[in-house]
N, C-alpha and C positions, 0 to 999 in steps of 0.2 A: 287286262281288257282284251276280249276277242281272241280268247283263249279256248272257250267250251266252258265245262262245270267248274264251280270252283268248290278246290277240297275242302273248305270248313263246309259248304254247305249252310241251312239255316242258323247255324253260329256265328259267319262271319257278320261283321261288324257294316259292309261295304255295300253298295246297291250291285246290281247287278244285271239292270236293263239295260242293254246295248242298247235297242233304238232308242230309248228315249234319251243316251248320250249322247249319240251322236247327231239327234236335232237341234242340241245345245253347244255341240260341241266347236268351237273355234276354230277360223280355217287355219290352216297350217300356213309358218311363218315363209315361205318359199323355199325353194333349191331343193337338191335331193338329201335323203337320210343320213348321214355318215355312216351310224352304225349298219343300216340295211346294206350300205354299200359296204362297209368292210367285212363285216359275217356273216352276210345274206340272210340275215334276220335281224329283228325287231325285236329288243325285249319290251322297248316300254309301249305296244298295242297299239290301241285307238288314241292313247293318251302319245305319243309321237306327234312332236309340234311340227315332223318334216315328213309327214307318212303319204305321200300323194302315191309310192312305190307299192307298199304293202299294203295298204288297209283299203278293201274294198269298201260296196259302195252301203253292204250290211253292218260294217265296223269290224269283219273280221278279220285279225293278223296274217301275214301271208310270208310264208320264205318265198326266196327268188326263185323256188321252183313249181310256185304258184298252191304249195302245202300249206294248213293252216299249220301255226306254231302251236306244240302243246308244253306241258311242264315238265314231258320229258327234253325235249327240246333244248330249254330254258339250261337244264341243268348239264348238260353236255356241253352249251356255251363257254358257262361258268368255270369248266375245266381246261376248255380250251381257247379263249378268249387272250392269251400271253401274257395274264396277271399272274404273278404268284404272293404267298403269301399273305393268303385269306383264309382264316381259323375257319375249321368245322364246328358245326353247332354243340358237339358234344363239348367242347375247348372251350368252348367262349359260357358253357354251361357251368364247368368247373372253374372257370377262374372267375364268374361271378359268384358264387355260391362258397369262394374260396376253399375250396377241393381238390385243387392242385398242386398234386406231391412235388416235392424239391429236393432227390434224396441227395445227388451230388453237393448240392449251394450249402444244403444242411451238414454235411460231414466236415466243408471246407471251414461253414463257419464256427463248428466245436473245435476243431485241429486249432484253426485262428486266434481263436480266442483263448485255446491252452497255452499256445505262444505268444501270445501277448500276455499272460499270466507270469510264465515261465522268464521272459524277460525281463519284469519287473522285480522277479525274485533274485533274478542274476547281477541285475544292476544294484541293488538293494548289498545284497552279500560277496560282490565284487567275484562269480564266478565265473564261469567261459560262459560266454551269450547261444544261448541255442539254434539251433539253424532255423529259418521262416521254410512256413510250408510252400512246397514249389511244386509237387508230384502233378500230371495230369491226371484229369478226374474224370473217364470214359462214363457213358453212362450203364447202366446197371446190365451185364449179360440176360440178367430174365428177361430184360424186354426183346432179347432176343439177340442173338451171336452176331448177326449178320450185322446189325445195327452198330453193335459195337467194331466192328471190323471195317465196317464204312467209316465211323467216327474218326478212325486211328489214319483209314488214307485220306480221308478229309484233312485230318490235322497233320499230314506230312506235305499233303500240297499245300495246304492254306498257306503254312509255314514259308513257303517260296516266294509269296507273291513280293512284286518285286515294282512298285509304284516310281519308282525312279523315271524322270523324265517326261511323266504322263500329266497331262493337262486334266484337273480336278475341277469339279461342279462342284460349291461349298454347300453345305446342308442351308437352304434359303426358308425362315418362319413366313408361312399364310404362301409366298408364292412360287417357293420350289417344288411344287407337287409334281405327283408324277406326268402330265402335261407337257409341264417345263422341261421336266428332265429327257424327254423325248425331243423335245425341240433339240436344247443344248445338245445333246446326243449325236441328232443329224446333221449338227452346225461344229462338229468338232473335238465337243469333250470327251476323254478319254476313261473319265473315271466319276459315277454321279453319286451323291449321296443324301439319303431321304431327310424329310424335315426332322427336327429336335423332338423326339417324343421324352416321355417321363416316365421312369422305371413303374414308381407307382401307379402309375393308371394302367400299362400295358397289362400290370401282374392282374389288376381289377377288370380286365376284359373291358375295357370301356372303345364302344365301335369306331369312334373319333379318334381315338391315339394309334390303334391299330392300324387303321386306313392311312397313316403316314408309314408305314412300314411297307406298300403296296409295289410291287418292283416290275416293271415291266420287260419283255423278253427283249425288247430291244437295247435295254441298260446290258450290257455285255461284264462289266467290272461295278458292280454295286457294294454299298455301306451301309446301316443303319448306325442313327445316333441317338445314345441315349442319355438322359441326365439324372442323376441321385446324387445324395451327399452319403449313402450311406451302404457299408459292404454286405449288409443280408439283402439289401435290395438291390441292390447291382448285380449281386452273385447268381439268386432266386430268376433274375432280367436274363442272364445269361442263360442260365440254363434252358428257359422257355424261348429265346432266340435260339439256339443252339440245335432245340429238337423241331422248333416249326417253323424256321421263317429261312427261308433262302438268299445271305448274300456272302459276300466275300470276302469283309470285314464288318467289327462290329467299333464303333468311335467313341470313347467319351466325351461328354459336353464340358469342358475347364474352360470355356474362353467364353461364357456368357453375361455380358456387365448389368443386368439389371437386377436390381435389387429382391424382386419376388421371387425370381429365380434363388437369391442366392441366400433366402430364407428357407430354404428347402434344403439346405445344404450345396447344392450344385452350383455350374457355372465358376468362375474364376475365382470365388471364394472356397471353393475347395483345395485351392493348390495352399493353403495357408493352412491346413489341416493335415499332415504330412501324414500321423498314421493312419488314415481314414482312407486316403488316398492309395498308401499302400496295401491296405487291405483288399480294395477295393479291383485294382490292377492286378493283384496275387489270385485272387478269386476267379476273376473273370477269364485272364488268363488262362489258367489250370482247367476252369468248365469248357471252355470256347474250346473249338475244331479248327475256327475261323481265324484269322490275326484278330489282333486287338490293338488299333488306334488309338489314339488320344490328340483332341485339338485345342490348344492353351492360348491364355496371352502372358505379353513378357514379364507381369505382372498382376497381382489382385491390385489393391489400393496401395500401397508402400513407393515410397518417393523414388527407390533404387529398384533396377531388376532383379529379377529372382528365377526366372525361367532355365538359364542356365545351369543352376544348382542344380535344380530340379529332374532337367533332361536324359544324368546317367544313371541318377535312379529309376527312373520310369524304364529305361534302357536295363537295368538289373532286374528289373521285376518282373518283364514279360511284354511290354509293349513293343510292336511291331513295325509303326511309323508313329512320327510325330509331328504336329500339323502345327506351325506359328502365327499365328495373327501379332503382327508386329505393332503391338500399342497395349495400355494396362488397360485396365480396367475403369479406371479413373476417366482415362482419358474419352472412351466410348466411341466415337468416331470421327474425332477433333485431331485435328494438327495432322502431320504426315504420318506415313506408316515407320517406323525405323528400321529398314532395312539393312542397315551396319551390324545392329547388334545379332540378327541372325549370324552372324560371319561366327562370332563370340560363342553362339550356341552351338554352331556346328561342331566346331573345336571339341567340343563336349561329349561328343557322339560316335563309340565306336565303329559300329556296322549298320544302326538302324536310322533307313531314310530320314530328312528334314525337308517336309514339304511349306514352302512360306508362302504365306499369304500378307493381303493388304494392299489396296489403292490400286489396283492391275486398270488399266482401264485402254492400253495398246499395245501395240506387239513389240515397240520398243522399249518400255517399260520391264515388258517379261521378259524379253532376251537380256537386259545388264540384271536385272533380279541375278537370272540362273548365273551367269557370266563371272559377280561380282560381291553375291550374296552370302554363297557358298548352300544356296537351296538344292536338293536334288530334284524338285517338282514346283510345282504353281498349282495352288487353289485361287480359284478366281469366286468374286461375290458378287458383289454390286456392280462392280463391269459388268456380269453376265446380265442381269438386269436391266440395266440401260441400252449395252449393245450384245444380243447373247451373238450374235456374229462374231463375237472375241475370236471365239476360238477359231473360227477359221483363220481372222487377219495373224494369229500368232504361229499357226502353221502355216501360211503362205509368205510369212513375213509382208505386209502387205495393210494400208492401211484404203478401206472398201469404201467408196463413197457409193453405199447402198442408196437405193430411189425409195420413194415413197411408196411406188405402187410394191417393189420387191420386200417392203416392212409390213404390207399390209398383207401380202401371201403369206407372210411366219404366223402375221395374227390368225389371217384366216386357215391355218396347219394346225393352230393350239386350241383354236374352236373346235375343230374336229378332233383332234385330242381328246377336248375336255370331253365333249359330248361321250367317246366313246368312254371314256372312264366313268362317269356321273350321269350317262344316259341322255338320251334326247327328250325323255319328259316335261314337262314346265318345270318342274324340282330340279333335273340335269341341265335345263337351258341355263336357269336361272345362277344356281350354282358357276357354272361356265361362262356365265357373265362377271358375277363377281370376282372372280378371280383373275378373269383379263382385266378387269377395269381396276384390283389392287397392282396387277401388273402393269398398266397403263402409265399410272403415277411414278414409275421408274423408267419407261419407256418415253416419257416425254421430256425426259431430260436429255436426250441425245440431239449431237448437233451433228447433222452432215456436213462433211470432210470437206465436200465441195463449196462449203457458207465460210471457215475457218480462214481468219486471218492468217492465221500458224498452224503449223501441226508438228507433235500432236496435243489433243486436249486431256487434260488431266483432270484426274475426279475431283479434284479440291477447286474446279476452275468454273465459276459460274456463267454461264451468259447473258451479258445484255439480250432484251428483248427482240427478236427481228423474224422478219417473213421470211418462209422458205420461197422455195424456185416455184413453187405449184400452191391450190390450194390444200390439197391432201398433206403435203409436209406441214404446209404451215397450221393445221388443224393438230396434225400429231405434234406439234412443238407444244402446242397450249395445254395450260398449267387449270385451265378449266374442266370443271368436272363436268359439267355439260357438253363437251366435245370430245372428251372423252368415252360418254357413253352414246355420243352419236356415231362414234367408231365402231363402239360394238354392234350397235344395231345394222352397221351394214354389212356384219356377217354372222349377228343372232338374232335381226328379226327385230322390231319394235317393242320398247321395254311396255310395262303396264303403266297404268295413266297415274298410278300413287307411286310409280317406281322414284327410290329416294340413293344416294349411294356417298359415302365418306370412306376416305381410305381411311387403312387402318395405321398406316406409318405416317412419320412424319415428315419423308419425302417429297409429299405430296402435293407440296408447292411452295417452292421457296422464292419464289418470285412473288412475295407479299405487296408490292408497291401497285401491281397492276388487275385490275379486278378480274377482268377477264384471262389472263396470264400471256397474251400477246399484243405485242404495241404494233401502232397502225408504220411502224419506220420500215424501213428497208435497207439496202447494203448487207453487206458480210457481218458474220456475226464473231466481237469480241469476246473477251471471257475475263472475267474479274475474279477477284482471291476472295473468299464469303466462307463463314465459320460452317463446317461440315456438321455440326449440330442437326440440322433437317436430314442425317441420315440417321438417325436413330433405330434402331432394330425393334423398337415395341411392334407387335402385330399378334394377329389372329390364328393361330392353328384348327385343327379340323374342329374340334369343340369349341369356339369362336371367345373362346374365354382371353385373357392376356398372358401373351407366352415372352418366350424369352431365345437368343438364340446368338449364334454369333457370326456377324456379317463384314468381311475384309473388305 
């Protein structure tokens, strides 16, 4: 909108009266643009819920240097805007239309498959076992020399990265998007990694799964995660991350406890499937430039651990760290983390990192972790959710009795985040709402330090009901969803009059006894032992379908 011509011309589908939109059009929700202000344009027009900056008084778009914007414009943005990792249309043409070659995945998975032939014949006729394929699999010189020779110093730096000691962002379903990962970012973490996508949909070009793979410039040490149960689709994933998508490492999903997940093959019912999993690690390996992670739990369903078995194979095969969420699968997010049995796994592990995760929620918490664990690193989850200030209190050592108005600044940092990621449109406000207000339902579990009888407070540790020091604390303590979204509207604007909102975890209020989720008492606030059942990880990724993921 307030572009000039539009190129379908009388094919498009769209109106294309400026005046008469802008007689109907909505006043804008206050304050200035974010996006105008960060790139000195405007993509989303007249249709800008904050456009008092650019859009005169004809409805037409304006840079900051008073130039209408046109679609060259637009597309100069796009490249330079510190996104990466957004398929070209020719890409997203082929992997719909399923025309996109895999010649490395495909050589790996004949070789594989002859050796999984050949071993069964060994075993069968008691002869020498053949060696498993391990060679790297550069990609094809016709696509060009240069390429392949970039591939070969890609894969001798990757090979180096050296995760020891680095404070980790855990892959978060629905609300670790790239936003969050910008916060956490500037609050500390040292290492972020995008939500759980699915091999299959990636390979299917579907624009939802894709858009979790979104990496911003200011992520300095980035990961993608992904999940399959199966090595031609992990291998085929790889290969397609390997030539298009920009990060550092690439993770498998072994530690996801829900069940739909683990009909797919993936998540913590793969580690029960040994040669699938080796296939899978030998394949990806061998395509990737990049390391290759893997984040597990200490078990699938089985009464006894298993994880350690498991760790110096993965460690044989080609994995480059290895991530613990110390609980099975069974267990989901109940009972403590077991931090002992990491000690057990370490043991197990020649040369390649053990980053643990589970229950991180203070800075004294991750100091005896590393101290007594035998961890080389910390992924932090649902701490960062509650308080993404973690990370600084564990680099300052230091527990932060943050103010209310100082929690409302980060909210109001993630709006403008969000906006610049999902646009300031009604579509990009709206979008940006929802996803503070699923971010909200973990945010309002925090109690300031300054309320605590003790310190510190731990994640399994629930609070009685009580007022903050202000009203703005005691508003963000409430487990109501209607104050919730009067949070958001004081820095997106007044929602629409059908506006409706349910989180999509179960988080989202475990304070069932009180309707409103704040009692009229006052005093310092206690904390009671209450089944961690309300952190369950069901939620919504970009395709708003039920996902699955795994939350320490």
């Amino acid at each position: 909108a307030g572009m000039g011509e539009c190129a379908f011309g009388d094919k498009c589908r769209f109106k294309h009266d400026l005046a008469a939109f802008m007689e109907v059009r909505p006043p804008d929700l206050g304050g200035d643009c974010p996006v105008f202000d960060k790139f000195g344009m405007c993509m989303a027009g007249a249709n800008c819920r904050f456009g008092g900056k650019h859009i005169d008084a004809q409805g037409r778009n304006l840079t900051k240097d008073g130039e209408m914007v046109t679609p060259a414009m637009m597309d100069g943005h796009l490249k330079s805007c510190g996104v990466t990792n957004q398929l070209t249309d020719d890409i997203k043409h082929r992997l719909r239309k399923q025309r996109h070659s895999y010649p490395r995945s495909q050589a790996f998975v004949q070789t594989w498959e002859a050796y999984r032939t050949s071993l069964q014949e060994a075993k069968q006729t008691s002869s020498p076992l053949p060696d498993p394929p391990s060679a790297p699999l550069p990609p094809d010189p016709s696509i060009g020399a240069a390429i392949v020779s970039t591939w070969e110093d890609r894969r001798r730096e990757g090979r180096s990265l050296d995760l020891r000691g680095k404070l980790v962002l855990a892959p978060l379903t629905t609300v670790g998007n790239l936003p969050f990962r910008r916060l956490c970012r500037r609050l500390g973490a040292d290492v972020t990694v995008g939500e759980m996508a699915l091999a299959d949909s990636l390979l299917q070009g579907k624009p939802s799964e894709w858009a979790l793979l979104k990496r911003h410039e200011e992520e300095k040490c980035f990961g993608v995660q992904v999940a399959s149960g199966w090595p031609d689709v992990m291998t085929r994933c790889a290969e397609m991350l390997d030539e298009h998508v920009s990060c550092d490492f690439v993770d498998i999903n072994m530690g996801c406890p829900l069940d739909q997940v683990h009909r797919w093959g993936a998540g913590t019912v793969l580690s029960t499937k040994p040669q699938r999993l080796e296939g899978i690690v030998r394949g990806m390996s061998s395509i990737l430039a990049c390391p290759l992670t893997i984040k597990m739990r200490n078990a699938h369903n089985e009464p006894s651990y298993t994880a350690h078995n498991l760790m110096p194979k993965l460690e044989e095969w080609g994995v480059s760290a290895i991530c613990l969420h110390a609980r099975t699968a069974k267990q989901r997010y109940t009972k403590k983390a077991d931090w002992d049995y990491m000690q057990v796994c370490k043991q197990t592990l020649k040369k390649v990192p053990l980053i643990g995760c589970g229950d991180i929620m203070n800075w004294e918490e991750a100091e005896d972790h590393l101290l007594h664990s035998g961890a080389d690193s910390l992924m932090v989850a649902r701490g960062a959710l509650i308080k993404p200030w973690i990370f600084t209190e564990i680099r300052e050592k230091r527990h932060w009795d943050i103010s209310a108005s100082e929690r409302l600044d980060i909210l109001r940092d993630y709006a403008k985040f969000g906006m610049e990621n999902w646009g300031s449109d009604p579509k990009g406000v709206a979008t940006t709402r929802r996803f503070m207000l699923e971010w909200l339902s973990f945010l309002s579990r925090y109690i300031p330090v300054g309320l605590l009888e003790r310190v510190p407070c731990h994640i399994n540790l629930r609070p009685d009901p009580f007022v903050g020091r202000n009203d703005l604390e005691t508003k963000m303590a409430s487990t109501n969803v209607k104050d919730w979204i009067e949070i958001s509207e004081m820095l997106l604007g007044p929602v629409p009059k059908d506006f409706t909102f349910m989180p999509k975890h179960k988080s989202s209020g475990y304070a069932n006894a009180s309707t409103n989720g704040v009692s009229t008492g006052s005093g310092p606030a206690s904390t009671t032992t209450a089944d961690a059942a309300a952190d369950g990880a069901d939620g919504a990724g970009g395709s708003d379908e039920l996902r699955g993921g795994d939350w320490g």
